[in-house]
N, C-alpha and C positions, 0 to 999 in steps of 0.2 A: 504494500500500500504506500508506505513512505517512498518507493520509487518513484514509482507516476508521478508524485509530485515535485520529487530531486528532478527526476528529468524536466518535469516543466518549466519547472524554476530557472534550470540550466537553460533551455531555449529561450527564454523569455528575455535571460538577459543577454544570450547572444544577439537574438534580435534587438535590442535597445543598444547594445554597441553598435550593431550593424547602420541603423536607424541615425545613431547619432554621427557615425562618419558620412552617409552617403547625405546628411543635411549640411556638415562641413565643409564638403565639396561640393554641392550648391551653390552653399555663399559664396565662395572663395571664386567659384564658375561665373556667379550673375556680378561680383566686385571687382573682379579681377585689373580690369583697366583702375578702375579709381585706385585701388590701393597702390600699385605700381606708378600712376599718377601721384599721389603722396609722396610717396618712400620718397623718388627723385627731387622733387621739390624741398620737402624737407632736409636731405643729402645738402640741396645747392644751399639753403638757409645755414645751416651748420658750417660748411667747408667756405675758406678764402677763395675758392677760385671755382668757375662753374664747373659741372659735370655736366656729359653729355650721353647717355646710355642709348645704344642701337637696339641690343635686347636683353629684355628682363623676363627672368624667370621665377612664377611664386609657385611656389611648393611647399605642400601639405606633410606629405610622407618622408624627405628625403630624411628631413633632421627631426622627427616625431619625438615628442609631442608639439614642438615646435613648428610654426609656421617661417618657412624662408623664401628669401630673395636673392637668386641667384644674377650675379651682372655680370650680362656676354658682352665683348664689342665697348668698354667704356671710355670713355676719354676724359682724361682730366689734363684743361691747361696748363701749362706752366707759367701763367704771369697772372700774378693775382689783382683784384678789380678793388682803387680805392674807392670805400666807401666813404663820405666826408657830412 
């Protein structure tokens, strides 16, 4: 008797991880520009000299639990911009 419910229990919360990755990878699918939009923005607000990214990579899975951003293609000036 206590089986049937071990087992349920156990698929139940398989399905609720399951559930809760494939709605993380939703968001991450429907934001994906905005956040990548951010990140770089933010980058050029922090650093003296602009950044220029060709391509950006956000990943879910590579550094788990962690969401990351991977930068292909970057370019950072070497002369930095007074600001006054």
């Amino acid at each position: 008797m206590w089986y049937k419910w071990a087992k349920r229990l156990v698929a139940g919360i398989g399905i609720f991880i399951a559930l809760m990755f494939g709605i993380a990878a939703l968001i991450i699918n429907l934001y994906e520009d905005e956040i990548k939009q951010y990140a770089v923005e933010e980058l050029n607000k922090t650093l003296a000299v602009p950044v220029a990214v060709e391509e950006l990579e956000l990943t879910l899975f590579s550094q788990f639990p962690s969401a990351s951003l991977r930068f292909n293609k970057l370019f950072v000036s070497d002369t930095p911009i007074v600001i006054r």
